[in-house]
C-alpha positions as CSV (number, residue, x, y, z in Angstrom):
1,X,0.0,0.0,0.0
2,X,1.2,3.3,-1.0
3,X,-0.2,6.8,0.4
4,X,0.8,10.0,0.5
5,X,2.1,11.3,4.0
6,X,2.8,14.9,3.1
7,X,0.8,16.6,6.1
8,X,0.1,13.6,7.8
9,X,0.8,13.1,11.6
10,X,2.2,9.9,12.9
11,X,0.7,8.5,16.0
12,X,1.4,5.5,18.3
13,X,-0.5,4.1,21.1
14,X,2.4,3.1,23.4
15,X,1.8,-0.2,25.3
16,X,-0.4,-2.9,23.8
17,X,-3.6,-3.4,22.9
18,X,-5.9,-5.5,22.2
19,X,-6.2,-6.2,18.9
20,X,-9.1,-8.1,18.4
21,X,-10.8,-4.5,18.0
22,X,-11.6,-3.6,14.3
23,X,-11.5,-0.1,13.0
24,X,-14.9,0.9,15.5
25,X,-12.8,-0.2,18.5
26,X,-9.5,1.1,17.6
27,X,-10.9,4.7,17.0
28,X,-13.0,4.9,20.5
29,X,-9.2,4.1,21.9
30,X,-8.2,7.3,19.8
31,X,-11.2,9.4,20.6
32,X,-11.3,8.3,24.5
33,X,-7.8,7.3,25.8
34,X,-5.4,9.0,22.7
35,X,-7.8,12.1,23.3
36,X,-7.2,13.4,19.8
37,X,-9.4,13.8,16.6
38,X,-10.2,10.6,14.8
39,X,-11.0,12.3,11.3
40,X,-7.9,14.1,11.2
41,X,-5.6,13.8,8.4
42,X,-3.5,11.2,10.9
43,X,-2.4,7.7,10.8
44,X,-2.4,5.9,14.1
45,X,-0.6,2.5,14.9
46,X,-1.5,-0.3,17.5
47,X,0.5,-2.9,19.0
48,X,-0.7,-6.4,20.2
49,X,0.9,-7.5,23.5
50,X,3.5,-10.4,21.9
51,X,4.4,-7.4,19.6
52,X,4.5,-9.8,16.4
53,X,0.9,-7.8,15.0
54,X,0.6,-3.7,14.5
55,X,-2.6,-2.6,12.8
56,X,-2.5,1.0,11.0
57,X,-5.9,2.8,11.1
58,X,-6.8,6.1,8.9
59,X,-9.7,8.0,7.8
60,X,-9.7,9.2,4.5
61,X,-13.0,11.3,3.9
62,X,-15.0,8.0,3.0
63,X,-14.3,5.6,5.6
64,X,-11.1,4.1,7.7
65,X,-8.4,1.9,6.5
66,X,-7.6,-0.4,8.7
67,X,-4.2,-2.7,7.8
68,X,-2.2,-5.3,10.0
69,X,1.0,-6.8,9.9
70,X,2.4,-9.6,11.4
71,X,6.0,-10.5,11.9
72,X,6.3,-14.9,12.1
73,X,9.7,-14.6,13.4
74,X,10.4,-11.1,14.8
75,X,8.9,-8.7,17.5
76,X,8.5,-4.8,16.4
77,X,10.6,-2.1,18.5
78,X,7.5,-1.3,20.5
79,X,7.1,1.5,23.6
80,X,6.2,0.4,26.4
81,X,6.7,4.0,28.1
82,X,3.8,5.1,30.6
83,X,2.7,7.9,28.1
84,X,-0.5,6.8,26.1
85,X,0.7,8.1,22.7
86,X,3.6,9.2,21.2
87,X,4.1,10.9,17.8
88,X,6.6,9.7,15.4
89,X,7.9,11.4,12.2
90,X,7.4,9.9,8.5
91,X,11.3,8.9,8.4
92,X,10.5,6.8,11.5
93,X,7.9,5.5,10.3
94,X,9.9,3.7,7.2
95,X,13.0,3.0,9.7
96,X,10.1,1.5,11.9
97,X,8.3,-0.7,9.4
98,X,11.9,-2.0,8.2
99,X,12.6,-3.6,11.9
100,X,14.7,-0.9,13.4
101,X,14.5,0.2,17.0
102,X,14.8,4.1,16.2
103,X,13.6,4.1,20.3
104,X,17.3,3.3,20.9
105,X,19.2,5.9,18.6
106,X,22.3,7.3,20.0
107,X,22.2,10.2,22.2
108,X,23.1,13.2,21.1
109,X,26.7,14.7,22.6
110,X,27.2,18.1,23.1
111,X,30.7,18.8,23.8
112,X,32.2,22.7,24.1
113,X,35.6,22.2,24.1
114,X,38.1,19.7,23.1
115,X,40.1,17.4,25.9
């Protein structure tokens, strides 16, 4: 599936959920426990608690999408933080769908002089 992402926010629900829920359930968890606006142009992503299935839900003017994935092997780099959502960028988005734990990027070192 190919969309366009120019202007689109990225969100995750951190944690898991249960993801059993179709596209009804998953956008009361955005409405009610995300708090933000459902039929904005936003893509938000779902994790199940072994963290082998995501599901990406989006409203496009006419109705949601709603896509999974499942990994047979591998577990996604999923947050687990206490925050209830978390926005990611488009470029973390691709580094995220290709397997890699962006969460645990380097930190940043600001030096002033040199020793």
């Amino acid at each position: 599936m190919k969309c366009n992402l120019e202007n689109t926010r990225i969100f995750i629900r951190t944690g898991s959920t249960d993801l059993r829920k179709a596209s009804s359930g998953l956008s009361a968890i955005v409405v009610e426990e995300m708090e933000l606006d459902i039929y904005a142009d936003s893509i938000f992503l779902f994790c199940n608690k072994s963290k082998q299935l995501i599901k990406c839900l989006k409203w496009d003017k006419t109705g949601f999408w709603l896509a999974q994935k499942r990994l047979e092997k591998a577990k996604w780099p999923w947050p687990m933080s206490e925050k209830a959502v978390t926005e990611i960028s488009e470029e973390q988005l691709k580094l995220f769908l290709h397997g890699i734990d962006f969460w645990k990027a380097h930190t940043e070192l600001k030096y002033k002089s040199i020793t």
